[in-house]
N, C-alpha and C positions, 0 to 999 in steps of 0.2 A: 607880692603874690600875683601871678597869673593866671586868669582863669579865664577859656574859654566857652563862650554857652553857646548850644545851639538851639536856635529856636525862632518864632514867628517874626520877623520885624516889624512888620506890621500891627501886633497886639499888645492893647493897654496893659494887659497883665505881667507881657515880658517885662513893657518898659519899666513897672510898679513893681516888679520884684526887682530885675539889676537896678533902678535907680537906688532903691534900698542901701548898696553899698558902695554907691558911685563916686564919695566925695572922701571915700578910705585910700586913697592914693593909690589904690592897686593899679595892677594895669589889669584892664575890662576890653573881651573880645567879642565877638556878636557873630556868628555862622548864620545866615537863615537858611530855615528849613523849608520855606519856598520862597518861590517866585513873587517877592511884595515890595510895599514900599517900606518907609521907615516912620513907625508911629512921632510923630515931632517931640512928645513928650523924653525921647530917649535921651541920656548925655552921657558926656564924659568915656565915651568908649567908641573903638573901630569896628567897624561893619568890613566885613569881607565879601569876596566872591559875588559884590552887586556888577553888572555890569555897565549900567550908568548909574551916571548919580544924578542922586533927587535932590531938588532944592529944596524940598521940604522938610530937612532933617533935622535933630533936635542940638541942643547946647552940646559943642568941641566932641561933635562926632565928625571922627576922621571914616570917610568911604574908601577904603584900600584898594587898591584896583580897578575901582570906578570910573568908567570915562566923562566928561565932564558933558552936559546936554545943554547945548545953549539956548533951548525954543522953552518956552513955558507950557507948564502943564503935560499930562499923556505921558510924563516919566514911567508910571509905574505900567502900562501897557507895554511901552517899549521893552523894557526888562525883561517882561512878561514872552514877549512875541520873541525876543532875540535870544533869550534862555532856552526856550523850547527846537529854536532851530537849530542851536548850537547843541542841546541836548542829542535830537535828532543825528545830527552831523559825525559828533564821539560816541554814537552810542556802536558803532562800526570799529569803531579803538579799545573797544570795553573800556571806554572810559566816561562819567559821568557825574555827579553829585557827590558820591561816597569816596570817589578816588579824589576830588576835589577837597572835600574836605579832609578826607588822611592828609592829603600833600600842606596842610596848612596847620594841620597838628605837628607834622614833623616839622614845620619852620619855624613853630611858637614855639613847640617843645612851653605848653602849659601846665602847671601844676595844679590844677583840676578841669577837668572836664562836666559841665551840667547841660542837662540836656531837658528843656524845657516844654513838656507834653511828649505824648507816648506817640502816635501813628506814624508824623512827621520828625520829629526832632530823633525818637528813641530809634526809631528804624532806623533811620539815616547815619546813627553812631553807632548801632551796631555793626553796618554794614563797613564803614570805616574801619571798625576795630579788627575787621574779618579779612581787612589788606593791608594794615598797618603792618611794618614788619621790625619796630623795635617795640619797647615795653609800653604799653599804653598806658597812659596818666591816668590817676584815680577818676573814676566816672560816678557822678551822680545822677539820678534817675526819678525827674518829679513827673507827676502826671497831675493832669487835667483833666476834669470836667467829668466824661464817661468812658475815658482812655482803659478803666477796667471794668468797670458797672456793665457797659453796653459792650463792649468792643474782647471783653473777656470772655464772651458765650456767642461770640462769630467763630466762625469755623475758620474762615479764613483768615482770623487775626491768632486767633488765641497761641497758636505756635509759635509766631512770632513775637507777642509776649512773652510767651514763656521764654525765649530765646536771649530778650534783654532781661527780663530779669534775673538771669543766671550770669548772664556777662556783665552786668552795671557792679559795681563795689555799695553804691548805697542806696536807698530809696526813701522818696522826701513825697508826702498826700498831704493835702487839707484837712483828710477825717480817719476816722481810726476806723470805718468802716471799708476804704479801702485799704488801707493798711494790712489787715486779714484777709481780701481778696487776694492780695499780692504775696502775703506767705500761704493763700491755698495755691496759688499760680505758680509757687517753685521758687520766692524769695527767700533768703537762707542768710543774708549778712546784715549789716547794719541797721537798721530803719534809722531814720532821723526824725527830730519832735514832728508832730504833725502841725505844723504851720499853715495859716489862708494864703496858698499861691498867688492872692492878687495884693501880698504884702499890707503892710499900716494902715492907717487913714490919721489923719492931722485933727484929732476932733474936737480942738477946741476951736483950731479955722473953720471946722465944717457945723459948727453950732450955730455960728452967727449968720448960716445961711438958712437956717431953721423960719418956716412962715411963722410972722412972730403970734402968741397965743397960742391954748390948746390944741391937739393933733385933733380931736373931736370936731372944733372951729374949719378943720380944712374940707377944701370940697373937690379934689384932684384926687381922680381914681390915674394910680401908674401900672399900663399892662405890658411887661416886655414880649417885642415883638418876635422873636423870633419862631417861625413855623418851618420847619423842614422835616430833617431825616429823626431828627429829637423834640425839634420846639412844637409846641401844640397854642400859640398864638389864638387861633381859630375858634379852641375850643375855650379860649376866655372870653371870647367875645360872645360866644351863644352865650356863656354863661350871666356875661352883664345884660345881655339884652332881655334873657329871663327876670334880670331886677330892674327894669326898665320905668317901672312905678316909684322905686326908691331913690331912683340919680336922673330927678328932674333938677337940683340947682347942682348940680354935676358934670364936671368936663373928664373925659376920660383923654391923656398922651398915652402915646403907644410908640417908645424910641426903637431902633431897630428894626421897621417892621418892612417886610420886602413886598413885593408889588401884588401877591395876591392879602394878604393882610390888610392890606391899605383898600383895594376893591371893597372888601369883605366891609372893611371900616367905617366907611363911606355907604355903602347900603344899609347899614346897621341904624348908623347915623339918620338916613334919610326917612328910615323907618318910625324910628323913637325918639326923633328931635333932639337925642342929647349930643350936643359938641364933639366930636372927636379930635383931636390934633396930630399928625405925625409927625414923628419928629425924625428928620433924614438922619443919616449918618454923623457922631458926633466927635469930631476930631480932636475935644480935650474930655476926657472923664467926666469933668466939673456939671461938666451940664445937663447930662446925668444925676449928678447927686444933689443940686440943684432941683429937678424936677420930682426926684423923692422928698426934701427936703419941703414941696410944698403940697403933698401925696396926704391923703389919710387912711390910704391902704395902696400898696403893689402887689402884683399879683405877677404870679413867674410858674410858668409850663411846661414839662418836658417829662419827656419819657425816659431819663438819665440823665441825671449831672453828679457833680461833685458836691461842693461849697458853693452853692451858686453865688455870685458876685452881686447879682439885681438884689436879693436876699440879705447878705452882707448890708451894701448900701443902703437898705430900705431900712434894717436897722440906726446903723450908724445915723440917719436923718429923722426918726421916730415914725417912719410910717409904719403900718402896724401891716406884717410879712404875711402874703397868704403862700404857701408854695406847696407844688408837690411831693409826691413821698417818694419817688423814684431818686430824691436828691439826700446828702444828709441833714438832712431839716432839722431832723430828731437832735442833733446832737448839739444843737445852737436854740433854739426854739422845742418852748414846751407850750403843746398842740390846745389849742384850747385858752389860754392863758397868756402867751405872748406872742401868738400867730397862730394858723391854723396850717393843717397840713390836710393836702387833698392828693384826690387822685388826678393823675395828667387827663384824663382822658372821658371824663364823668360830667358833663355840666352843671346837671342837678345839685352834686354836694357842692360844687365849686360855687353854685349861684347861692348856697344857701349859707356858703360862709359869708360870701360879700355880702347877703343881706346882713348877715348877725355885725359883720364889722362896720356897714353902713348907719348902723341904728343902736348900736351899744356903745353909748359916749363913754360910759366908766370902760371898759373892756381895750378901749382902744388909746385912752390917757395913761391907765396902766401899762398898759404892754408898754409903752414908748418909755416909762421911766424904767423897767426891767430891762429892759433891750439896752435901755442906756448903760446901765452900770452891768450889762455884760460885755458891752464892745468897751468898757475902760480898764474892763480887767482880759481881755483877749484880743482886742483888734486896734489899741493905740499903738501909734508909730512909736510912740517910746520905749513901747513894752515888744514890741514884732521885733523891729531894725537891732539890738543888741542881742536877740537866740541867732537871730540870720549870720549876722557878723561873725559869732562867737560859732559857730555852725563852719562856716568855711577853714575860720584860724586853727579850730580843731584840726581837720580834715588836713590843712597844710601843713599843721605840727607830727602829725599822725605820718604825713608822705618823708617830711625830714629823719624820722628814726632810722 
């Protein structure tokens, strides 16, 4: 079986989904859908259409077309800079990214096409499919994060979704609540199970990374950083600095967190004497789950997401999930009982969860044994990696009729 995916190379999730069927002997193809470098964790498959290659690539990945960079370091700038001018350059030929990637679907001629996130990967294959000029392979169609949540009530997007999803053959969510966005949005064929886009977790390896002792016992508050166009970073930090009385033997990490976060972090800090740590950018997963792993609460922001991934993990490691409602919280976590769910955007309740999870030892021992025996019946590698598999063999058995 061949299958081509397009999508970020650069992101732990791609690499955590395609590694999922990496060691099936398929042959496994990688398009990115931009200009990045190559998560290292990736393997066993070829990257197309980079224009140098990184050294930093992961296990018997072939870079096709790559030209070889002999200076260390600055790969992924180069890419970056020489992609844009070449873009620039064809964009006078009408030709550019989508015509790039038709011309490499007509030389794989793959039997299925996945396209992994909606803005970048989904647009980009549709636009392919709209110059292809033989039969286009079955296309699958996952989305991420707020690819319909947020990005389906833009004006500017929403056509464009509707667009793929009338052209994709299938469509693959994290939560069944987009799932029904996607048949209000004009989906009409397949769905596929709804599976955690950021695939398995190993959790009997990741038990042993467990601070040893009660979740109560820990004193690692985890805030994920991200503040932008979605993340609300910001507003956990007021929120902690309002329990500022309760997380005196208290260190708050804050992984992800970009430079006005880290400001913020740091005034916070200087204010309320409690520790902050950032923690830069992390180039394997692990250290991440790691840092839930010795969490007694994570706290995760946003104005949209999906299945958040910080949430997933903060389960998987028993810290006990605060997250917002903008995300499907609901359908993993019950509010109250095994996490709490807030609003993005509110301090006050947000601060009043952390207090209740900062000072409720029974509250937060419990949630971590529930949590447990819900990610061993929904998010083991043993139980994810055989729908995935069995998910594709379908989908190939289905194109041989």
């Amino acid at each position: 079986m061949r299958i081509l995916f397009v999508g970020m190379s650069n992101s732990v999730h791609t690499a955590r989904w395609i590694n999922q069927i990496a060691d099936q002997g398929w042959d496994i193809h990688l398009f990115p859908s931009l200009d990045s470098d190559i998560y290292p964790e990736l393997r066993n498959l070829a990257i197309h259409d980079r224009l140098v290659r990184s050294a930093n690539s992961g296990k018997n990945v072939n870079q096709v077309g790559s030209l070889p960079w002999p200076f260390p370091g600055s790969v992924n700038l180069v890419n970056t800079v020489l992609s844009r001018l070449i873009r620039v350059e064809l964009a006078a030929c009408t030709v550019g990214r989508a015509q790039r990637l038709a011309r490499w679907i007509d030389k794989l001629k793959p039997d299925i096409i996945h396209s992994l996130e909606m803005q970048h990967a989904g647009y980009l294959t549709l636009e392919a499919k709209k110059i292809y000029r033989s039969k286009f392979p079955p296309w699958i169609m996952s989305i991420w994060g707020s690819d319909l949540y947020l990005f389906g009530r833009l004006a500017d997007h929403v056509g464009k979704i509707r667009d793929v999803l009338s052209a994709c053959d299938y469509f693959s969510a994290d939560c069944q609540r987009d799932l029904n966005l996607a048949r209000t949005l004009g989906f009409q064929k397949e769905a596929l199970p709804c599976l955690p886009m950021i695939g398995g977790f190993d959790l009997d390896t990741l038990r042993r990374l467990w601070q040893p002792g009660p979740i109560s016992a820990r004193r690692l508050i985890v805030l994920k950083g991200y503040q932008g166009w979605a993340g609300r970073s910001l507003v956990g930090l007021r929120a902690l600095e309002l329990c500022a009385d309760n997380l005196k033997e208290y260190r708050i990490a804050i992984p992800l967190a970009n430079e006005d976060v880290k400001l913020s972090a740091e005034l916070m800090s200087s204010r309320t004497g409690i520790p902050v740590d950032i923690i830069p950018h992390c180039p394997f997963n692990m250290e991440i789950l790691k840092l839930h792993g010795h969490a007694r609460t994570s706290i995760g922001l946003s104005i949209s997401d999906g299945l958040p991934a910080s949430m997933v993990e903060a389960m998987v490691m028993g810290s006990f999930p605060i997250q917002s409602c903008t995300a499907c919280a609901d359908e993993w976590i019950v509010d109250g009982e095994t996490g709490f769910i807030v609003p993005p955007e509110d301090p006050e309740p947000i601060a009043a969860a952390i207090r209740r999870a900062l000072t409720d030892d029974d509250l937060v021992d419990r949630a971590a044994e529930l949590n447990a025996q819900t990610a061993r019946e929904r998010l083991d590698y043993s139980i994810i990696k055989p729908q995935v598999v069995k998910m594709y063999q379908d989908i190939f058995a289905e194109r041989e009729k």
